[in-house]
N, C-alpha and C positions, 0 to 999 in steps of 0.2 A: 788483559786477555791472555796473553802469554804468545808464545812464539806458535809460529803455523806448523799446520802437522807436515808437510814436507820436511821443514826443518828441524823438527825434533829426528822425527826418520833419520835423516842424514848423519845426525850427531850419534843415534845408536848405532846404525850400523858403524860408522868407524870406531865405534867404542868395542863392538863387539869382535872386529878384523883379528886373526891372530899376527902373532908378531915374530912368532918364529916357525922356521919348517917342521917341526917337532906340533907345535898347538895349531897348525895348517893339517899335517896328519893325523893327531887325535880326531878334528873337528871334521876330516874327511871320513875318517872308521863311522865316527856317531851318524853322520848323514847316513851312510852307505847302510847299516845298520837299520836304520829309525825308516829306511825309505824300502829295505826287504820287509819290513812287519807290517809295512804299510799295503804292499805290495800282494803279501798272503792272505792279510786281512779280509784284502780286495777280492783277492780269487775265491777264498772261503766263502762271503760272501754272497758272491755272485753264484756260485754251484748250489749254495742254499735255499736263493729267491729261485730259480731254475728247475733243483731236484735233480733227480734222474731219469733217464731216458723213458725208461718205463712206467713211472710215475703218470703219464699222459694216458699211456694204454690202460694201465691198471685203474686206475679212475673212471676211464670209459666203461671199463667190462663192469666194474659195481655197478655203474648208475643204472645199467643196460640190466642186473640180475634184480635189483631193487624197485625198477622200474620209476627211476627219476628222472 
């Protein structure tokens, strides 16, 4: 059946540790990096499911000329 998934876990991450302060600080840029696009993504997003401010009133005033 092979090894339990803990233990495979284990084995990649220490495969994947860097080894030196050089491949600690690339591996820190890529986080910091991958977790800002992640981050704008987020906000993007969320202003998009939301709209703006007005979008609420403006919708009202149609339904209300349309008579919906």
């Amino acid at each position: 059946m092979g090894r339990p998934s803990g233990e495979r876990l284990r084995e990649a991450t220490r495969a994947r540790r860097p080894t030196s302060s050089s491949e600690l600080g690339r591996e820190n840029r890529e986080l910091k990096r991958a977790n800002e696009i992640l981050r704008k993504a987020s906000s993007h997003s969320a202003q998009a499911e939301l709209g703006s401010r007005g979008d609420s009133y403006d919708n009202a005033l149609a339904e209300t000329i349309i008579g919906l």
